[in-house]
DSSP file (Angstrom, degrees, kcal/mol; ACC not computed):
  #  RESIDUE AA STRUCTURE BP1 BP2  ACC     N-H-->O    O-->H-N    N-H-->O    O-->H-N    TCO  KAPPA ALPHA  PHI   PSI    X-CA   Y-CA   Z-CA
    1    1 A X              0   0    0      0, 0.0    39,-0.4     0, 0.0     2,-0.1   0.000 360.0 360.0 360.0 129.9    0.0    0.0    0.0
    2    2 A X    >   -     0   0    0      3,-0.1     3,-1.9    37,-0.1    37,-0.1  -0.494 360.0-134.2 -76.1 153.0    1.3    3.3   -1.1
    3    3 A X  G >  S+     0   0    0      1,-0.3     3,-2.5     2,-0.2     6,-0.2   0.925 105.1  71.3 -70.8 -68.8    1.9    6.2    2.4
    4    4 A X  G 3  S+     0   0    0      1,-0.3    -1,-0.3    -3,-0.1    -2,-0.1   0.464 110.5  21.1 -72.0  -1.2    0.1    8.7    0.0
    5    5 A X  G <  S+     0   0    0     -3,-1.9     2,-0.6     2,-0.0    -1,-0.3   0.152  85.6 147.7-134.7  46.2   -3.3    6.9    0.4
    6    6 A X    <   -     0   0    0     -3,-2.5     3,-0.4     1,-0.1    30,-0.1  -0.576  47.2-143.7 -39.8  92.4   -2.7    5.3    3.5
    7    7 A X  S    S+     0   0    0     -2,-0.6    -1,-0.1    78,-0.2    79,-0.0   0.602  96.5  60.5 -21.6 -35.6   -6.0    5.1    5.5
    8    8 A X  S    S+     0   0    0     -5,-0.1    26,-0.2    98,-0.0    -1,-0.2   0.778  79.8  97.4 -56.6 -62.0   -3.9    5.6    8.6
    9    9 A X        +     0   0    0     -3,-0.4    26,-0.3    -6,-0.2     2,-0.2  -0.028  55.8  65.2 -43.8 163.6   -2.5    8.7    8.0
   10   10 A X  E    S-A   34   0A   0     24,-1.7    24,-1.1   127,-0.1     2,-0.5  -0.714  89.3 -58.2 124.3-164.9   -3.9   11.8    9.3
   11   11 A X  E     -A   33   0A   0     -2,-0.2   125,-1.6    22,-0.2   126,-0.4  -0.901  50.3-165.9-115.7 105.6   -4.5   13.5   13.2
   12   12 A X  E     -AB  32 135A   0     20,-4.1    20,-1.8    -2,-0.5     2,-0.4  -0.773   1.0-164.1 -85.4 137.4   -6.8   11.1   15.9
   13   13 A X  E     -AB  31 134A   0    121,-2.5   121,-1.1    -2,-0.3    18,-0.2  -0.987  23.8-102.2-123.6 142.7   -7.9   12.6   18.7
   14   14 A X  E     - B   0 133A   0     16,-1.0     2,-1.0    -2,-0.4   119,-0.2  -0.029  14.7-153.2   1.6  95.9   -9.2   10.5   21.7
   15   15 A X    >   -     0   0    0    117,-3.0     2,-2.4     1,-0.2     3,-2.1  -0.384  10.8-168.5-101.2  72.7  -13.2    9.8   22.8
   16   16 A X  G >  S+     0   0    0     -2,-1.0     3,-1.4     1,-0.3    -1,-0.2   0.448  78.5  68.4 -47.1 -10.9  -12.6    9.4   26.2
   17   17 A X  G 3  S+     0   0    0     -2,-2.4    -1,-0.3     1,-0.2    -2,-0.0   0.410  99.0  61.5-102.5  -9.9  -16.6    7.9   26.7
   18   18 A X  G <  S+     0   0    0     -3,-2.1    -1,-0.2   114,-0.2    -2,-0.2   0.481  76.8 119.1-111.8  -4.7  -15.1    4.8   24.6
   19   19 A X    <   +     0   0    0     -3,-1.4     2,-0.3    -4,-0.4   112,-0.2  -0.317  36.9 177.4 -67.8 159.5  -12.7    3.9   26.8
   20   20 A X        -     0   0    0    110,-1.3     2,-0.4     3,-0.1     3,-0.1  -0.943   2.9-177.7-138.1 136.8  -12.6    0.2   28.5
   21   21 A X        +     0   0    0     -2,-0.3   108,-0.2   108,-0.2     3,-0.1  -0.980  15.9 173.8-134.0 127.6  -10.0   -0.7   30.7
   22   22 A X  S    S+     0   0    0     -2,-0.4     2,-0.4     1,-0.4   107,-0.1   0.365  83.0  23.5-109.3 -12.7  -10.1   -4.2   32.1
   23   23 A X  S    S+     0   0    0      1,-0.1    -1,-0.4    -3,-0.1    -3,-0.1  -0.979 113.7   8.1-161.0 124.4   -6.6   -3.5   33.6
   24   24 A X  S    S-     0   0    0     -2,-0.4     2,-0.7    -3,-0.1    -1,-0.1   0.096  89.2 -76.9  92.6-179.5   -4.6    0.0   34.8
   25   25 A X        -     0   0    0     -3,-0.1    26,-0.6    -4,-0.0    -1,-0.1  -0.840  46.1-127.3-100.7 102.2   -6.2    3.4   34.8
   26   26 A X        -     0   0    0     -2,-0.7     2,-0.4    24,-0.1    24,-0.1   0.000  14.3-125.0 -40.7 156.3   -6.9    5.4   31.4
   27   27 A X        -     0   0    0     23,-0.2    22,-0.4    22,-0.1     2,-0.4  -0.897  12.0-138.4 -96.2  96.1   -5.9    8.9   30.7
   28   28 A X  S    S+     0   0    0     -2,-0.4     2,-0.3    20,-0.1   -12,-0.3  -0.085  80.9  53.7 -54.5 -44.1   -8.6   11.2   29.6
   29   29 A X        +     0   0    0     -2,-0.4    20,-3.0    20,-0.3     2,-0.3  -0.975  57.0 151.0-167.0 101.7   -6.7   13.1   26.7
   30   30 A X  E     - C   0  48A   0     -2,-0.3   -16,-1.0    18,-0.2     2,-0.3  -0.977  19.1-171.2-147.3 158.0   -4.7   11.7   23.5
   31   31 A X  E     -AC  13  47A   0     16,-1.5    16,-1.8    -2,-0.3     2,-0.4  -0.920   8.7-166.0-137.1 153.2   -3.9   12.8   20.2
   32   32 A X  E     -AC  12  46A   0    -20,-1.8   -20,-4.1    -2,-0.3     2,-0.3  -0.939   1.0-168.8-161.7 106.7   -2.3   10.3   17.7
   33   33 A X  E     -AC  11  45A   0     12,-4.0    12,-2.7    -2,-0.4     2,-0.3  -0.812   7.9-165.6-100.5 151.3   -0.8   11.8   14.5
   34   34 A X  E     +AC  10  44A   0    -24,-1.1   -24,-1.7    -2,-0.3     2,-0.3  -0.883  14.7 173.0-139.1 113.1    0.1    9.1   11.9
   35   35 A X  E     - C   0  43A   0      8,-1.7     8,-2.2   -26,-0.3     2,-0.1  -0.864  34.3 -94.7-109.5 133.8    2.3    9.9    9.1
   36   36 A X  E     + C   0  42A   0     -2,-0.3     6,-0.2     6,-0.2     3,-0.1  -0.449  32.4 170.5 -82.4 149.7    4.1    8.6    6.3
   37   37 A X  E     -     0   0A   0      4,-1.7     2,-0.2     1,-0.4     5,-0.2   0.583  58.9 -61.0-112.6 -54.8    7.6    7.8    6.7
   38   38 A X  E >  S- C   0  41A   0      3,-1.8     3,-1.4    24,-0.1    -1,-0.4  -0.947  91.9 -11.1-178.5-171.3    8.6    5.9    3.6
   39   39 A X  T 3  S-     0   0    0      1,-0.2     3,-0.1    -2,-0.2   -37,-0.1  -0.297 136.1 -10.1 -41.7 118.8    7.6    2.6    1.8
   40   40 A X  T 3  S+     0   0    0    -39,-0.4    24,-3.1    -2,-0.3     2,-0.5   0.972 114.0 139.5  41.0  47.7    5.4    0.7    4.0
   41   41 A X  E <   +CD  38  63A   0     -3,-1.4    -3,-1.8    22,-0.3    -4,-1.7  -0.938  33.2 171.3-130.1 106.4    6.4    3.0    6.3
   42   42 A X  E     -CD  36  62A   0     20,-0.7    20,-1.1    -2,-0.5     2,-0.4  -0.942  17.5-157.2-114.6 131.8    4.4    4.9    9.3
   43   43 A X  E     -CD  35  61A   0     -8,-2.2    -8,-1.7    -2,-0.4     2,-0.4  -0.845  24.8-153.4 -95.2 141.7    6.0    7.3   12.3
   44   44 A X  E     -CD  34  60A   0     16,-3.1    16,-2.8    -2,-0.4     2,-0.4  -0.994   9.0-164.2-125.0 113.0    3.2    7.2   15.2
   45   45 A X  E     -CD  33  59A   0    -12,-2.7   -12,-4.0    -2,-0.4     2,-0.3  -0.998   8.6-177.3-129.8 161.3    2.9   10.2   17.6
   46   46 A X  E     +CD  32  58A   0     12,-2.4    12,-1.5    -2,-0.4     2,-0.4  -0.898  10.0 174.1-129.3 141.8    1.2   10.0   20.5
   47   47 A X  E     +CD  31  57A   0    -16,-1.8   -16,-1.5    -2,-0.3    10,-0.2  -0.896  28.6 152.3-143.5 121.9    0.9   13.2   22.9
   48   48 A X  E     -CD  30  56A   0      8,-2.8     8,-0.6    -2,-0.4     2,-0.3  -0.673  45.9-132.0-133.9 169.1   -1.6   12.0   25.7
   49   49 A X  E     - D   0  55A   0    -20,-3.0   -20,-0.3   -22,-0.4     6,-0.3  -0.952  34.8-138.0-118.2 143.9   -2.0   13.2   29.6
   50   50 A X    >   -     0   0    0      4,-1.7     3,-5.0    -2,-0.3   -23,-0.2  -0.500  43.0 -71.1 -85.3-178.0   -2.0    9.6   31.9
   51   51 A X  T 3  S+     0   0    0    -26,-0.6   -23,-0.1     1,-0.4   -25,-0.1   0.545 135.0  48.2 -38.7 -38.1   -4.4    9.1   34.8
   52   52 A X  T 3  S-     0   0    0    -25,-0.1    -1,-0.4     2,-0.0     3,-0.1   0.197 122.6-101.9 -93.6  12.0   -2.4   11.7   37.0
   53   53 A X  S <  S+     0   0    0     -3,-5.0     2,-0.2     1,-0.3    -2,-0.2   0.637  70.9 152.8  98.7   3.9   -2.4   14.1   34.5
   54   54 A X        -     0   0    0      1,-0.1    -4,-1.7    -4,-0.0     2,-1.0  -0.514  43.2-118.3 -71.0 145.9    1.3   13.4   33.4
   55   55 A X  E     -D   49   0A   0     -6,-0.3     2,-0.3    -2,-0.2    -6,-0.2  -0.909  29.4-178.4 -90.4 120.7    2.3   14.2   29.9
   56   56 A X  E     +D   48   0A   0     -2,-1.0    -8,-2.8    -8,-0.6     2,-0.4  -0.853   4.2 178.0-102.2 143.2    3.6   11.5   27.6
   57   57 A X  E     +D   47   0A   0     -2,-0.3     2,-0.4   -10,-0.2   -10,-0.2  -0.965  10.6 178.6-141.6 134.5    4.6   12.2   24.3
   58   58 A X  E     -D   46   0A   0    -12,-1.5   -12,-2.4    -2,-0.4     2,-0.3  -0.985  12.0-173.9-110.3 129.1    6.1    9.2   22.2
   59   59 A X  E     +D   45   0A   0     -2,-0.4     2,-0.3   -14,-0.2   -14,-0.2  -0.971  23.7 137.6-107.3 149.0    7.4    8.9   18.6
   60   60 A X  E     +D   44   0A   0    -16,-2.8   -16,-3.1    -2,-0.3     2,-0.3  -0.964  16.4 154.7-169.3 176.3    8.3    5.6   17.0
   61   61 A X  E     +D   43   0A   0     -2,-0.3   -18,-0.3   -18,-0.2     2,-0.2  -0.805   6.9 157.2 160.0 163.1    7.6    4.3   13.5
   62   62 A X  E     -D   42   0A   0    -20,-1.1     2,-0.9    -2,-0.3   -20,-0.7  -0.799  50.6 -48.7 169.3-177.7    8.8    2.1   11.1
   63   63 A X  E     -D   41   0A   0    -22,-0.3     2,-2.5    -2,-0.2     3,-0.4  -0.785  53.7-134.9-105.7 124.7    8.6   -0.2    8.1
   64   64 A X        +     0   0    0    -24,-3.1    18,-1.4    -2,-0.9    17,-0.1   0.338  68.5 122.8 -68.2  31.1    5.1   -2.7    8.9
   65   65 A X  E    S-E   81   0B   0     -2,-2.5    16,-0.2   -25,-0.2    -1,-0.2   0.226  82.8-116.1-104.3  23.9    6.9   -5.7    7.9
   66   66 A X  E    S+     0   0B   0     14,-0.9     2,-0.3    -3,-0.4    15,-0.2   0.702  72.4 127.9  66.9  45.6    6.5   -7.6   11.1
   67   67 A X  E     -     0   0B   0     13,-0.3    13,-0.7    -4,-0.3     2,-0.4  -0.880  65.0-104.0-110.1 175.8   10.5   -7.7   12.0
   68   68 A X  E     -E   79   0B   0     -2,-0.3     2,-0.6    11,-0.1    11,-0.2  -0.711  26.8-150.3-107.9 144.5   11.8   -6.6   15.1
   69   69 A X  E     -E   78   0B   0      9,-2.1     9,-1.2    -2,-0.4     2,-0.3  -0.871  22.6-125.1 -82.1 103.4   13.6   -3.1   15.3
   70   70 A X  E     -E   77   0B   0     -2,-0.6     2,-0.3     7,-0.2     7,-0.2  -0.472  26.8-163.8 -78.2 130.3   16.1   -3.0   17.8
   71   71 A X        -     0   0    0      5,-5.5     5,-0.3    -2,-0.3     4,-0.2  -0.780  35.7 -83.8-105.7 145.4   15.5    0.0   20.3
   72   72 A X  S    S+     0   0    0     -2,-0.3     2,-0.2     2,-0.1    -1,-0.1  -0.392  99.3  60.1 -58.9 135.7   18.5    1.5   22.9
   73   73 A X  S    S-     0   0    0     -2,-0.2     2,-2.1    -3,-0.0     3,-0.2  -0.457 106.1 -51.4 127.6-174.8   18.6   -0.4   25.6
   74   74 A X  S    S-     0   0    0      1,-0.3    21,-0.3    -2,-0.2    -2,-0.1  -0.413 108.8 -23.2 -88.3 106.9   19.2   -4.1   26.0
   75   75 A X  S    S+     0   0    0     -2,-2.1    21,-0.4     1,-0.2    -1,-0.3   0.205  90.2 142.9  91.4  -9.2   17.1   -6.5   23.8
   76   76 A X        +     0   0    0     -5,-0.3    -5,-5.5    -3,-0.2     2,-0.3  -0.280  18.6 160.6 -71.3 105.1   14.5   -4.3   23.2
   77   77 A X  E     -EF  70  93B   0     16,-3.0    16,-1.1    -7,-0.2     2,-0.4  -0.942  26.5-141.0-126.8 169.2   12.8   -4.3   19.7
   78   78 A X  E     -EF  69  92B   0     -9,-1.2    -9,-2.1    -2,-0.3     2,-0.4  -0.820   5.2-153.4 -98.4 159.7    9.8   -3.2   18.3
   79   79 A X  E     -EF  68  91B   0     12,-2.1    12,-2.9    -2,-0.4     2,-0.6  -0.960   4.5-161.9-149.7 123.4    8.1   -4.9   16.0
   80   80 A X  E     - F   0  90B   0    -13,-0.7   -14,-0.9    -2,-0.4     2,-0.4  -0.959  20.8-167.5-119.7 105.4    5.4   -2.7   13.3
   81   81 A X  E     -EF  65  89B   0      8,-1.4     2,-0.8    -2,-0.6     8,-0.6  -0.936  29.3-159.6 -93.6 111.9    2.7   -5.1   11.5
   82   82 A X  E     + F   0  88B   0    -18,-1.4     6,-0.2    -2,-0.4     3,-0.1  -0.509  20.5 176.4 -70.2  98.3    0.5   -4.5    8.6
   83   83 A X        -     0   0    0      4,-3.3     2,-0.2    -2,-0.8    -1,-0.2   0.872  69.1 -26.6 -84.8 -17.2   -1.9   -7.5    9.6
   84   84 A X  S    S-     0   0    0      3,-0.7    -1,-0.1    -3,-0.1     0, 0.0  -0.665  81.3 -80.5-162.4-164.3   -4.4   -6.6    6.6
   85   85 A X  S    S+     0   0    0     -2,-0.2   -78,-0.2     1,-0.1     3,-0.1   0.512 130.7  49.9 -95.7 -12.2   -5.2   -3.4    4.7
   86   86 A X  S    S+     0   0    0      1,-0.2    20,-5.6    20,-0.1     2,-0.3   0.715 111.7  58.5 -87.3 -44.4   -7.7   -2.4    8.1
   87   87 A X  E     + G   0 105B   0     18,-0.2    -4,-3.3    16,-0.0    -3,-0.7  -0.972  49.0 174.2-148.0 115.2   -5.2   -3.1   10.4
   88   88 A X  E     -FG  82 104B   0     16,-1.3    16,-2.7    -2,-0.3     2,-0.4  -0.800  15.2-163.6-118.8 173.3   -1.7   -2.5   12.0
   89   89 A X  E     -FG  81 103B   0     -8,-0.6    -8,-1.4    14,-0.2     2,-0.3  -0.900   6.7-172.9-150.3 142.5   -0.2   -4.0   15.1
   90   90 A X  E     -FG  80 102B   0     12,-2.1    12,-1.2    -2,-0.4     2,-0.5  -0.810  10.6-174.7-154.5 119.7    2.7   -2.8   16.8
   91   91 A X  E     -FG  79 101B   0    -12,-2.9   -12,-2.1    -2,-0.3     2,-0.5  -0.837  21.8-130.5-123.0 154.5    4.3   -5.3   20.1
   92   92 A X  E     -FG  78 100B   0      8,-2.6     8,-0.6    -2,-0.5   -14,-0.2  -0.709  26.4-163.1 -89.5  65.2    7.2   -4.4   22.5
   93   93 A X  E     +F   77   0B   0    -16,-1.1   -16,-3.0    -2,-0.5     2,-0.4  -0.472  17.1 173.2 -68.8 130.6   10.0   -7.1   23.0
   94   94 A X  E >  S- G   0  97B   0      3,-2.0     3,-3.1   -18,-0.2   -18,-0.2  -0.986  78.0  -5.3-125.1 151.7   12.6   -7.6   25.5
   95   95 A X  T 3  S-     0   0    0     -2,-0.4   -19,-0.1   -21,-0.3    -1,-0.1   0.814 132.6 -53.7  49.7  30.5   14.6  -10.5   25.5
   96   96 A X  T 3  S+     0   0    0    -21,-0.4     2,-0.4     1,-0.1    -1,-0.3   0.189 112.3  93.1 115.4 -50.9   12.8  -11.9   22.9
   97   97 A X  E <  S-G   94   0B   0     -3,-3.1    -3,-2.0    -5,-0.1    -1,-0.1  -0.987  74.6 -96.6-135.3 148.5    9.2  -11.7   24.1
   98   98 A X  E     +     0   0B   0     -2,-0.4    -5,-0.2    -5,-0.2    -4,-0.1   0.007  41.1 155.0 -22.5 133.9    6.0   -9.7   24.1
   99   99 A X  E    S+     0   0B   0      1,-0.3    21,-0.5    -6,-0.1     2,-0.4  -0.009  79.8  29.5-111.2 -31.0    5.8   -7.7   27.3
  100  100 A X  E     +G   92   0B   0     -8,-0.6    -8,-2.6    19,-0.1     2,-0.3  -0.936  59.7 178.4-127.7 135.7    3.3   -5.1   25.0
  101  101 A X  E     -G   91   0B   0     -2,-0.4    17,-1.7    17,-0.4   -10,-0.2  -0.915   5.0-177.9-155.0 119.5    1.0   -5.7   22.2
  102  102 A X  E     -GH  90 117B   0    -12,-1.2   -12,-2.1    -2,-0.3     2,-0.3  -0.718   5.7-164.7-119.7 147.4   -1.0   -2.9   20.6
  103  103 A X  E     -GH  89 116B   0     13,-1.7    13,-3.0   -14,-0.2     2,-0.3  -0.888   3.4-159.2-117.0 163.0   -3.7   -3.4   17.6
  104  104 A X  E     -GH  88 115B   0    -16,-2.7   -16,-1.3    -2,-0.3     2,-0.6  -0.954  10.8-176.0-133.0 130.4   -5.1   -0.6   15.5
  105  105 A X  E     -GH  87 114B   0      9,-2.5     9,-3.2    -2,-0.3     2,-0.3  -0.945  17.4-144.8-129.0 117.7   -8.3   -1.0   13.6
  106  106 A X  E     - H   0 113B   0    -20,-5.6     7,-0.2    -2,-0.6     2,-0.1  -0.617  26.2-140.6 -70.5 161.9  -10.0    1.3   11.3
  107  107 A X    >   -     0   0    0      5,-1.4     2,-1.7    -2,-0.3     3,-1.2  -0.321  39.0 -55.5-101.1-168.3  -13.5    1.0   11.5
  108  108 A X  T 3  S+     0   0    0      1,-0.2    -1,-0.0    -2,-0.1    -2,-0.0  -0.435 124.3  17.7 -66.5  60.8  -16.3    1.1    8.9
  109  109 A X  T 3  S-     0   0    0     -2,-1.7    -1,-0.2     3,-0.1    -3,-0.0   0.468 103.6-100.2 121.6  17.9  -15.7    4.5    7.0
  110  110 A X  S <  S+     0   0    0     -3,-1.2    -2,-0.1     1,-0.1    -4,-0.0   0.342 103.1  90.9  61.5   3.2  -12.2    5.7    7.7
  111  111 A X  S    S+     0   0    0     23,-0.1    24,-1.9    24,-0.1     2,-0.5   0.492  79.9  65.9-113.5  -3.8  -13.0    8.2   10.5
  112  112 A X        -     0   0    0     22,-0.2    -5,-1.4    -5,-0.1     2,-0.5  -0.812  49.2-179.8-101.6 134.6  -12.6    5.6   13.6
  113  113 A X  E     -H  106   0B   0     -2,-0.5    20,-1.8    20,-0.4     2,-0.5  -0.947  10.9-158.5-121.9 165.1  -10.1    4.1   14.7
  114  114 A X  E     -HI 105 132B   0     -9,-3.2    -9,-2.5    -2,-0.5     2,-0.6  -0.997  12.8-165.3-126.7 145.5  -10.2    1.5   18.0
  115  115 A X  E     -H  104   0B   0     16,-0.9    16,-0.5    -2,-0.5     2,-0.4  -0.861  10.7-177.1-115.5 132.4   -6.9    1.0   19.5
  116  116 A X  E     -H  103   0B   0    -13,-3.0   -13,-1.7    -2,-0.6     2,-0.5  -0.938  17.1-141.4-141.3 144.9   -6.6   -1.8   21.9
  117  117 A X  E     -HJ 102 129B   0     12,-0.6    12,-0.9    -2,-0.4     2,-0.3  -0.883   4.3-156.7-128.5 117.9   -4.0   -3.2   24.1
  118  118 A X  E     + J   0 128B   0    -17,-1.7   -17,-0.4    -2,-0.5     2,-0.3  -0.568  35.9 121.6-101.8 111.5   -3.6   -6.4   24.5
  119  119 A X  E     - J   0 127B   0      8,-1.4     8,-1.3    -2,-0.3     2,-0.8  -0.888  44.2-110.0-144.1 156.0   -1.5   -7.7   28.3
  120  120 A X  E     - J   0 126B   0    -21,-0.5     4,-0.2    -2,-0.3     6,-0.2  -0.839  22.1-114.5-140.1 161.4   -1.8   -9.5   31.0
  121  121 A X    >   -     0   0    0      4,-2.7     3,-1.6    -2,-0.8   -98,-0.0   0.003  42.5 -93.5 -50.7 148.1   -2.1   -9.0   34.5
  122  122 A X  T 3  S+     0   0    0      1,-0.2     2,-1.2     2,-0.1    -1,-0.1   0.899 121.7  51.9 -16.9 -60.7    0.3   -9.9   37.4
  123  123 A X  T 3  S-     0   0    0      1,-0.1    -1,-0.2     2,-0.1    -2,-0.1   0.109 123.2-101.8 -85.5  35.4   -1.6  -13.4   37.9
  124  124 A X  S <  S+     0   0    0     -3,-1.6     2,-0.2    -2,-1.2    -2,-0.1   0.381  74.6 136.5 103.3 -40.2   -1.3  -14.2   34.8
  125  125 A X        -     0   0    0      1,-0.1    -4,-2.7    -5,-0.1    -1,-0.2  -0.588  53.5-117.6 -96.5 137.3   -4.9  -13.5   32.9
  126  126 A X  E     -J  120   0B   0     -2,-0.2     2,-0.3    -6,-0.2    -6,-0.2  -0.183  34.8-174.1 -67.8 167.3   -5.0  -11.9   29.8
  127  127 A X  E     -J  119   0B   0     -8,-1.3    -8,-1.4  -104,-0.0     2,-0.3  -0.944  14.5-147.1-157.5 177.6   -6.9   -8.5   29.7
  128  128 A X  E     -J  118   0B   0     -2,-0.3     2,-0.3   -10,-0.2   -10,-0.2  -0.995   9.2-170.9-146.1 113.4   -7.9   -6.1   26.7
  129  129 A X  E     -J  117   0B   0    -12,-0.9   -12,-0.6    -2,-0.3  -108,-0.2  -0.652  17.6-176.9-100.7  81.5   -8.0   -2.2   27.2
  130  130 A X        -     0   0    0     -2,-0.3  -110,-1.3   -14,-0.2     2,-0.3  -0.016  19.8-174.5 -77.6 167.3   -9.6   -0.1   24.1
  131  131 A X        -     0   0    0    -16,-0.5   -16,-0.9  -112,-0.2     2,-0.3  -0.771  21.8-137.9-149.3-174.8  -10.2    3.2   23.3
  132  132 A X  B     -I  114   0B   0     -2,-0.3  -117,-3.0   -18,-0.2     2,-0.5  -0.992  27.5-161.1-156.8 126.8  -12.2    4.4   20.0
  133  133 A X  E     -B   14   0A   0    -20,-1.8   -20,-0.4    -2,-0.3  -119,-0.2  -0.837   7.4-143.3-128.1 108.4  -10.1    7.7   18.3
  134  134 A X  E     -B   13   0A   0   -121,-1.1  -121,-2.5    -2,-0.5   -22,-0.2  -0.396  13.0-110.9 -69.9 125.9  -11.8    9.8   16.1
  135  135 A X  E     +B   12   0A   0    -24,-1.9  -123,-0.2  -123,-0.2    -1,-0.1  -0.366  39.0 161.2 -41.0 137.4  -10.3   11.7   12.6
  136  136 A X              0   0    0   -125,-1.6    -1,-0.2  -124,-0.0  -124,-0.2   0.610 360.0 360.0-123.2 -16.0  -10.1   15.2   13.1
  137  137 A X              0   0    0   -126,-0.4  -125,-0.1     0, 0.0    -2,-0.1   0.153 360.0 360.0-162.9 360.0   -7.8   16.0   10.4
């Protein structure tokens, strides 16, 4: 798929009313630019407040060709997958294995997206958090 008509691309902003959290506390307030980068290539930024109100701001981005990216620090890759034309995936490795594993879905008409993140709890049990992020631009 070519960046310029990348479904992805564009400015998200948060619908905080859509969140579900099975697991940690949401933060109220995100914006999520997605931009082309190169061939099969997206940069993701995210500028959010968490639960206390902190600001995070992230960038990261990549080729969507499900290999892992080595990040500074030790063993740490990322890993950027285009699982269909609907849908990218982006998981966190250390040593090897998942610790974080994120999906992104458009929805039925290009202006939704649902983000979900997929973890699991201290004891073990998987859990699923979502959030539903609207185009604004």
């Amino acid at each position: 798929m070519s960046n310029s008509c990348d479904p992805f691309v564009g400015t998200w902003e948060l619908d905080p009313e859509t969140l579900k959290y099975e697991q940690g506390r949401p933060g109220l307030r995100a914006t999520y630019v997605v931009e082309p980068k190169g061939i099969n290539e997206l940069l993701f930024h995210l500028d959010a407040d968490d639960a206390d109100g902190k600001l995070i701001r992230v960038t990261y981005g990549g080729p969507l060709d499900g290999r892992d990216q080595p990040l500074a620090g030790n063993n740490v890759a990322l890993v950027l997958t285009r699982l269909d034309d609907r849908t990218i995936e982006s998981s966190l490795k250390r040593d090897g294995k998942i610790v974080d594993r994120w999906t992104r879905e458009l929805l039925p008409g290009n202006q939704e997206m649902l983000i979900a993140q997929h973890g699991y709890k201290p004891d073990g049990q998987p859990f699923r958090n979502t959030g539903i992020y609207r185009r604004v631009q």
